[in-house]
C-alpha positions in Angstrom: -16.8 -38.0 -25.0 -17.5 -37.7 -21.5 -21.0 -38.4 -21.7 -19.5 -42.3 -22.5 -19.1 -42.2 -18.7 -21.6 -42.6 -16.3 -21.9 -40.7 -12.9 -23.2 -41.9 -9.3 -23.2 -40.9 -5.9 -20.5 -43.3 -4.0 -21.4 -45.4 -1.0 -19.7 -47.0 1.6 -20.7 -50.2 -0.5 -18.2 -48.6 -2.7 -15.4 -47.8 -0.3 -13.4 -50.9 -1.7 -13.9 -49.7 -4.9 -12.7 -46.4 -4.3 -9.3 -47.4 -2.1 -8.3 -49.6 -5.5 -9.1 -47.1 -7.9 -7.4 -44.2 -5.2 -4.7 -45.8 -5.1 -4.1 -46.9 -8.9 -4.5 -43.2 -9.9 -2.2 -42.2 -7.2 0.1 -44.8 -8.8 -0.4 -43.3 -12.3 -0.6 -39.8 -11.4 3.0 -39.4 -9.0 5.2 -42.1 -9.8 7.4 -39.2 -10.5 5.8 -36.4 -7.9 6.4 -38.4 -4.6 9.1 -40.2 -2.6 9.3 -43.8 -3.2 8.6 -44.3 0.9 5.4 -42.0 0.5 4.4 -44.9 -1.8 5.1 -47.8 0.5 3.0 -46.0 2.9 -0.1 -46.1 0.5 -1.7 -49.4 1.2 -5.1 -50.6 -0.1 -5.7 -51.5 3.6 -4.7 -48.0 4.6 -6.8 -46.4 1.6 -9.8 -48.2 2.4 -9.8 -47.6 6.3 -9.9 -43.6 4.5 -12.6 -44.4 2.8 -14.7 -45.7 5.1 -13.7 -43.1 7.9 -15.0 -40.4 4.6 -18.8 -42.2 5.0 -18.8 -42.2 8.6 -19.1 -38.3 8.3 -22.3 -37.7 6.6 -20.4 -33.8 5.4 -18.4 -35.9 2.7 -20.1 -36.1 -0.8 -18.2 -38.5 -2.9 -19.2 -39.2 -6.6 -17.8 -42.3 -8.9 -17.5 -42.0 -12.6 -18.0 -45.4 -14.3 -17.0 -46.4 -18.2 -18.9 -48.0 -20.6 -17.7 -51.1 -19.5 -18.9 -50.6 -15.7 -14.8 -50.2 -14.7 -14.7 -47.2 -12.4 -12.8 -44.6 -13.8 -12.5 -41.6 -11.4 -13.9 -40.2 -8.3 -14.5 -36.8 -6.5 -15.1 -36.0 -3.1 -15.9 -32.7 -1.2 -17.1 -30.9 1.5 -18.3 -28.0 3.0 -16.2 -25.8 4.7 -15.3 -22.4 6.2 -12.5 -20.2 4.9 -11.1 -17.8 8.0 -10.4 -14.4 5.6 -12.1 -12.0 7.8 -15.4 -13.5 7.1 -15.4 -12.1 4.1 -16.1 -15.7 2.0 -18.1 -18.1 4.6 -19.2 -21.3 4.0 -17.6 -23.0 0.5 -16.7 -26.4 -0.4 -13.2 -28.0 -0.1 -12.8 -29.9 -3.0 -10.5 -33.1 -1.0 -9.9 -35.2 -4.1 -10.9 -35.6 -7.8 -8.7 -38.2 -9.3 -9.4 -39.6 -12.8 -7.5 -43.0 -14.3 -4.9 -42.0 -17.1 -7.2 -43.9 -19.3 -9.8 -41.5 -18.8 -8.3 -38.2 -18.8 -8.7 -35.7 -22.2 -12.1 -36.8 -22.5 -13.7 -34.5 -20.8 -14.8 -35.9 -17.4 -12.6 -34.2 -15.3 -14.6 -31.3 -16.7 -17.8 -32.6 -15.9 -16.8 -34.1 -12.3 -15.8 -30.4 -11.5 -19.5 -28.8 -12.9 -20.9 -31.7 -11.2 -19.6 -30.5 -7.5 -19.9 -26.9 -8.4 -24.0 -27.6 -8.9 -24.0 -29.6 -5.7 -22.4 -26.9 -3.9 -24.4 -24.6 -5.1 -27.5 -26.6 -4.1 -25.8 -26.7 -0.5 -26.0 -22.8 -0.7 -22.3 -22.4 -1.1 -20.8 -20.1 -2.6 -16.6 -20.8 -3.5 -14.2 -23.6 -3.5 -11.0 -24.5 -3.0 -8.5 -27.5 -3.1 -4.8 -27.7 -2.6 -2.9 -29.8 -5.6 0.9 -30.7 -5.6 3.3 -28.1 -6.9 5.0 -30.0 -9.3 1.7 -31.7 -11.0 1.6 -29.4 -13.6 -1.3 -31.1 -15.9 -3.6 -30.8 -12.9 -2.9 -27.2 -12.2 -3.4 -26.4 -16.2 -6.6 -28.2 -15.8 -7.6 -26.0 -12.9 -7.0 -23.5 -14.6 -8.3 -23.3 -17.4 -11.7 -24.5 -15.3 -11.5 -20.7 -13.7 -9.7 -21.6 -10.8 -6.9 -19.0 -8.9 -4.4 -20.1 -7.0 -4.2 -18.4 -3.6 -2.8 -18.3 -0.7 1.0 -19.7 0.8 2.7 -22.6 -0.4 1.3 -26.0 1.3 2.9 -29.5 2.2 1.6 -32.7 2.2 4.2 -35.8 3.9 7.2 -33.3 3.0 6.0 -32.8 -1.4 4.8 -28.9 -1.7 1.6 -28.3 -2.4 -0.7 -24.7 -3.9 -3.7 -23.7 -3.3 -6.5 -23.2 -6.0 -10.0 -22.0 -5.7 -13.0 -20.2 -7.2 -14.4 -17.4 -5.5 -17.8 -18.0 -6.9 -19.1 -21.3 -8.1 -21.4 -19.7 -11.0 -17.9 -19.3 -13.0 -16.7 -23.1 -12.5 -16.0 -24.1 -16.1 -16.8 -20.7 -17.7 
């Protein structure tokens, strides 16, 4: 089923794309996760002055997952990144968003996105991930994992909503 999706790297041709789509998972995703003024905060205008400020630095890898009817339907982004543990880890990736519509999720994308940054990463000579997700979005922390991830680390917050940390101490097992 996922293979009814097509993958690209994003541009900053895409950065409208991406606010609209950012913002409608956002929308779908935390209705019931986030204060209503966090919402009214989330403009399109706001979302695409992100996005462009993402392409400015050429350290931000974003990827756009298209259906079959050339509707985009999710997005990643990442980075590389250093991880201050005694040196023990080094250079990984921070995984900054990966955000599916609800009318794409159980089909397996969200799978493939994740393999699809772990290879990249790995091309990049990295070696671990890591991402924070909210607390209280349980789906997305099931997701994580049961794609290998840990959680780590202390508790988070993002504009006053907790967060956890999740990550994968070695990209080879991503997925596994």
């Amino acid at each position: 089923m996922a293979d009814e999706f097509s993958l690209r790297a994003a541009t900053v041709e895409d950065a409208k794309t991406l606010a609209a789509l950012n913002l409608a998972c956002w929308r779908e995703t935390y209705a019931s996760l986030l204060p209503a003024e966090t919402f009214a905060a989330l403009t399109l205008e706001e979302r695409l002055d992100h996005w462009r400020g993402v392409f400015r630095t050429e350290d931000n890898i974003v990827a756009l997952a298209m259906d079959a009817a050339g509707e985009a339907a999710g997005f990643t982004h990442w980075r590389a990144h250093e991880l201050a543990l005694g040196g023990r880890l080094g250079r990984g990736g921070e995984i900054c968003a990966i955000y599916l519509r609800r009318s794409a999720l159980r089909r397996g994308l969200g799978g493939r996105l994740l393999r699809l940054m772990a290879a990249e990463m790995r091309a990049s000579g990295l070696k671990w991930a890591s991402l924070v997700v909210l607390r209280d979005n349980l789906n997305a922390r099931q997701f994580y994992e049961a794609m290998g991830a840990r959680r780590f680390g202390r508790e988070l917050s993002w504009r006053g909503v907790p967060q956890v940390a999740y990550g994968w101490r070695d990209l080879r097992r991503l997925g596994r």
